[in-house]
BAVEXZA-435149 format. One line per 2 residues: number of its first residue (from 1); for each residue y, x, z of C-alpha. Coordinates in Angstrom, 3 decimals. Each point is the difference from the previous one (the first is absolute). Example, Ala and Ser with C-alpha at 12.3 -4.5 7.8 and 13.67 -1.06 7.14 Angstrom:
BEGIN
1	-4.500,12.300,7.800 | 3.440,1.370,-0.660;
//
This chain:
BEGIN
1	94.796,74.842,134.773 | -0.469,2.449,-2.955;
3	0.932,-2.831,-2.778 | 2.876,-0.976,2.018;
5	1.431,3.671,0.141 | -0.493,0.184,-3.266;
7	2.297,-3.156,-0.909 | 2.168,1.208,2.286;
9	0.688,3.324,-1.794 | -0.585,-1.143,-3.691;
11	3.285,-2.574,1.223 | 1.524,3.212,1.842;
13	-0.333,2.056,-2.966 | -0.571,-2.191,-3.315;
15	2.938,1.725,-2.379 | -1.495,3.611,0.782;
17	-4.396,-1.464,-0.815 | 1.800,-1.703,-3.149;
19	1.660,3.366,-1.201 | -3.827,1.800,0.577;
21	-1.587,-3.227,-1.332 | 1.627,1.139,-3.821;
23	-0.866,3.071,-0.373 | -3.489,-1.031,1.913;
25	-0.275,-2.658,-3.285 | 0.898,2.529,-2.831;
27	-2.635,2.425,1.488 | -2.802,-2.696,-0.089;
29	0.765,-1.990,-3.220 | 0.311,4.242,-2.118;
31	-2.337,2.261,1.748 | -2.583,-2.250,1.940;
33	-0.320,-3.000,-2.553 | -0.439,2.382,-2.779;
35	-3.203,1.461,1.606 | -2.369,-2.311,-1.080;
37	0.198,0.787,-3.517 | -1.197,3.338,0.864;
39	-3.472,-1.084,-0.349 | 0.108,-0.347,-3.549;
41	-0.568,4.442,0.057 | -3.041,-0.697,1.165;
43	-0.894,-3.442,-2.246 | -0.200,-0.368,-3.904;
45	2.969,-1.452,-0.434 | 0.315,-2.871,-2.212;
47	3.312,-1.890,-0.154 | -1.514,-2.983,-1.425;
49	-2.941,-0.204,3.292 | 2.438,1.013,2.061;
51	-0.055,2.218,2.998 | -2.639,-2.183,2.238;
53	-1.942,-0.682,-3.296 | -0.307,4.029,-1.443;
55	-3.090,2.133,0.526 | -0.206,2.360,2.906;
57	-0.242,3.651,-1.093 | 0.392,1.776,2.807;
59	1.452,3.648,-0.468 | -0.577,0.325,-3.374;
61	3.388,-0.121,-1.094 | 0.769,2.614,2.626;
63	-3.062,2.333,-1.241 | 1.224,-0.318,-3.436;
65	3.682,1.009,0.433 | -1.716,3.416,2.788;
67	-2.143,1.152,-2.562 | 2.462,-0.553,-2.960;
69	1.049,3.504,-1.667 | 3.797,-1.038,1.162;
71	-1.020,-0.189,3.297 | 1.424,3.258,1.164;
73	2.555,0.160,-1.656 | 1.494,-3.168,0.710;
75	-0.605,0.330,3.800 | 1.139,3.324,-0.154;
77	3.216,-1.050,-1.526 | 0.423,-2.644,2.996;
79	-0.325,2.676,2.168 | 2.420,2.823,-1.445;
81	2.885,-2.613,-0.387 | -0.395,-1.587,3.524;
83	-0.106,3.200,1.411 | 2.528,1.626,-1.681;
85	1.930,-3.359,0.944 | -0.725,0.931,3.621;
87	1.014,3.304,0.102 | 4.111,-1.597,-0.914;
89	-0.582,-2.180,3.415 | 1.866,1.765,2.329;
91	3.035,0.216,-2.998 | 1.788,-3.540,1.529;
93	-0.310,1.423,3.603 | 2.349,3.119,-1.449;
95	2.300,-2.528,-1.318 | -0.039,-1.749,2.812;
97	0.870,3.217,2.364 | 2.290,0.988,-2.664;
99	2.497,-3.426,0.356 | -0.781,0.027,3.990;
101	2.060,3.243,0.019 | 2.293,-0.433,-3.101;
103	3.670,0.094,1.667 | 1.544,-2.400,-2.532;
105	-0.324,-3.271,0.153 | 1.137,-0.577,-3.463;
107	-1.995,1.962,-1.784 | -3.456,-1.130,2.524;
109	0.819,-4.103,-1.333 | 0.465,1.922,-3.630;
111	-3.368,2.142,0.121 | -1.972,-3.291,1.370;
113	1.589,-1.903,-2.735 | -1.238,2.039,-2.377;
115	-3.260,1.001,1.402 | -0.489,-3.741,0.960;
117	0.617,-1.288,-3.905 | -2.833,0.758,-1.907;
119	-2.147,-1.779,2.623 | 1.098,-3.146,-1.361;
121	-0.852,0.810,-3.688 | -2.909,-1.739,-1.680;
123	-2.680,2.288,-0.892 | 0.340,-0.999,-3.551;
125	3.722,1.251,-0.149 | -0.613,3.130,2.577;
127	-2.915,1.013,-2.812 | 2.388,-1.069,-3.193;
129	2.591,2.649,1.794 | -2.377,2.200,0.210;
131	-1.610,0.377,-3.470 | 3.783,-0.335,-0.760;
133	0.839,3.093,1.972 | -3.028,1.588,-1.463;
135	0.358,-0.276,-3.869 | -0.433,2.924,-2.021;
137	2.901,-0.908,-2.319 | 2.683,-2.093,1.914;
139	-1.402,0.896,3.771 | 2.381,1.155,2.106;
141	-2.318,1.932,1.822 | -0.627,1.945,-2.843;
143	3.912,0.032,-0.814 | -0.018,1.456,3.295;
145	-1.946,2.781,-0.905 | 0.956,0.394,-3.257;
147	3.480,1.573,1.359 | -2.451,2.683,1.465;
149	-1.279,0.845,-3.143 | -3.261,-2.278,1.077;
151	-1.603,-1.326,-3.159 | -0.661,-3.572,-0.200;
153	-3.815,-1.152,1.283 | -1.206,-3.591,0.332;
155	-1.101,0.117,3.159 | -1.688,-3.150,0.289;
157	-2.215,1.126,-2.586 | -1.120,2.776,2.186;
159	-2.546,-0.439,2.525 | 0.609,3.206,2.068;
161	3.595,-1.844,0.571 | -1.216,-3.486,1.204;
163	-0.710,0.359,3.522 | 3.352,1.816,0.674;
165	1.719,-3.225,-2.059 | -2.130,-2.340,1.645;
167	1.074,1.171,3.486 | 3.394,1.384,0.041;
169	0.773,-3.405,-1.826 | -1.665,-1.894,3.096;
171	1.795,2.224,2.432 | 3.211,-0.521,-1.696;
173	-0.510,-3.404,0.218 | -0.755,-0.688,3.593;
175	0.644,3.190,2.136 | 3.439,-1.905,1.004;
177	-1.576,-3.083,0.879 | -2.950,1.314,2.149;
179	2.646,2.146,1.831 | 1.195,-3.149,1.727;
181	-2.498,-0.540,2.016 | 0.534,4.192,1.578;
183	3.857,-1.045,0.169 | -0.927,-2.462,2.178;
185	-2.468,2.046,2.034 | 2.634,2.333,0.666;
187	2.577,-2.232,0.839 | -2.241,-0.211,3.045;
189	0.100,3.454,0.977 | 2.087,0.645,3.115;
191	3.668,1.456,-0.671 | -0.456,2.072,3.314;
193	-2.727,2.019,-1.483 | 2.220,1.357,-2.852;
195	2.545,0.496,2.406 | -2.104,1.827,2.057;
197	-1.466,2.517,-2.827 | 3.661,0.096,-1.305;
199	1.313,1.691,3.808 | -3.030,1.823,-0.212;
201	1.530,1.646,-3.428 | -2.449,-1.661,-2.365;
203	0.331,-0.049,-3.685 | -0.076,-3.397,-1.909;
205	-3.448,1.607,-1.296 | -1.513,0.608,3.352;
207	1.228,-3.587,1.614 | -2.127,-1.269,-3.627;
209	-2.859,1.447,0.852 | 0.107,-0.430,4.230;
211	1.907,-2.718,0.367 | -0.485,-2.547,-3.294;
213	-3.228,0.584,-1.144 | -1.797,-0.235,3.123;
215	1.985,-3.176,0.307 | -1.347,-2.092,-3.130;
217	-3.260,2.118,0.046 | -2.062,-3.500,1.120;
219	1.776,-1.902,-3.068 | -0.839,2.707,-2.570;
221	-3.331,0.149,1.457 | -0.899,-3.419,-0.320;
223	1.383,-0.358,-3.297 | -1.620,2.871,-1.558;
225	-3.218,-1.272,1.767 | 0.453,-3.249,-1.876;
227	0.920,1.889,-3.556 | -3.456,1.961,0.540;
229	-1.760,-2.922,0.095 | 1.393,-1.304,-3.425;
231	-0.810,3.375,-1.121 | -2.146,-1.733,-3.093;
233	2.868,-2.105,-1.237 | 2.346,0.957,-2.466;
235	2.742,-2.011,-1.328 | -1.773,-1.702,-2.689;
237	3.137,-1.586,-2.016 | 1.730,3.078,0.064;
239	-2.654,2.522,-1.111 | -1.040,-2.431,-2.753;
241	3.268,-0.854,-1.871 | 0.430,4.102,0.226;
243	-3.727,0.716,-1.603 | -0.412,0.464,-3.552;
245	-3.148,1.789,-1.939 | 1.455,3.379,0.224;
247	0.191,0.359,3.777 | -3.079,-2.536,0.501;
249	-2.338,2.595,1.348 | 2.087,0.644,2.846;
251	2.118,-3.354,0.441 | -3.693,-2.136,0.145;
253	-0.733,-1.168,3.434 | -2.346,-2.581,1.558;
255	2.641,-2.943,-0.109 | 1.018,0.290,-3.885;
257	-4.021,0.882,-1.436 | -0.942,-3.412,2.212;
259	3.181,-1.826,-1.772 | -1.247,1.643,-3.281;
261	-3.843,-0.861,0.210 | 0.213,-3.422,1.658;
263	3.115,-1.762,-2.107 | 1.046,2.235,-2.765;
265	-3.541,1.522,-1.011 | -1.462,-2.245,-3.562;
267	-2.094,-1.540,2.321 | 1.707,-0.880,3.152;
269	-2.586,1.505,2.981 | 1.646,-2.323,3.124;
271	-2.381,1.057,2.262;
//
């Protein structure tokens, strides 16, 4: 009876199980596949033995990067960026609230136009613009400031500047895009409420904070849940193309010193 209800709704419903079954395949073949190579942190690895065919060591490559003398820094690093990366969260929510009450039309399709566009940028040509914007000598950041009597500072080159660049540069990037997903959310939120709290003599402030935000406070809570738990992560393209060995002691985090010591080091450490 079970198999035969089964058939019965895989025939029912075939179109919707091969939509899931796609994004089902690209989530196996690039995040579950790729786990068995993991093993090699914990093997000798030797390309030409393989993985099967390389010694098991254990934890030693783990002990060894603990008790290196860049331990804390590099963790520490990880930690400052992600966080300050977390406290900018709740900056596409604003957005969001910000268009849900825009009266204009016009200019809401021009401000998620422009908002939405850097999105789509490579990170190689969102970090280009940025050293671009940034140059001591042609930067028009620094153009910018110049008309302000500002003298000219190559801020890449200055490590008390990175994680402001680093972030703001991230946040300009996607704040327009993540606010889609709170657009949505508050497409949902019943008209009659606003009405309501607008008889009632509310200001658009007060129907933000009784009426809107208690209304995609589930979404935001599930996403930031989610962005905690990637709170080790950093964008490793991005923060690498914008290191160089002037802002290094800040900029180096766990993903570029593994890149570093297991392909780029004299003597490639894999494992």
């Amino acid at each position: 009876m079970m198999m035969r209800a089964i058939r019965r709704e895989l025939q029912k419903n075939w179109a919707l199980y091969l939509l899931v079954l796609i994004p089902l395949a690209v989530l196996i073949v690039f995040r579950y596949i790729p786990i068995y190579g993991v093993q090699i942190a914990f093997k000798n690895y030797q390309p030409a033995r393989g993985i099967e065919g390389s010694d098991w060591v254990g934890l030693k490559y783990v002990a060894k990067f603990v008790t290196g003398y860049l331990f804390e820094r590099i963790v520490g690093n990880t930690l400052r960026i992600s966080m300050y990366s977390l406290a900018t969260f709740p900056l596409s929510l604003m957005l969001a609230l910000m268009l849900n009450h825009l009266a204009s039309a016009r200019y809401r399709r021009l401000i998620q136009m422009v908002s939405y566009a850097p999105y789509f940028l490579s990170t190689v040509v969102m970090v280009s613009l940025t050293l671009q914007f940034m140059d001591a000598n042609s930067g028009l950041f620094n153009a910018f400031l110049g008309l302000m009597g500002v003298p000219p500072v190559n801020y890449m080159a200055k490590p008390e500047y990175f994680y402001s660049i680093y972030i703001w540069t991230g946040v300009w990037q996607g704040v327009g895009y993540s606010s889609i997903i709170y657009i949505a959310a508050l497409a949902g939120v019943s008209p009659e409420l606003h009405e309501a709290a607008i008889v009632d003599g509310a200001t658009i402030l007060q129907r933000i904070w009784h009426v809107d935000i208690p209304g995609v406070l589930p979404t935001f809570s599930i996403l930031l849940v989610l962005r905690c738990g990637s709170i080790m992560n950093v964008d490793f393209e991005r923060i690498y193309l914008m290191q160089n060995n002037l802002n290094s002691q800040v900029s180096e985090v766990i993903s570029t010193y593994v890149y570093k010591q297991g392909l780029q080091s004299a003597i490639p450490q894999y494992s």
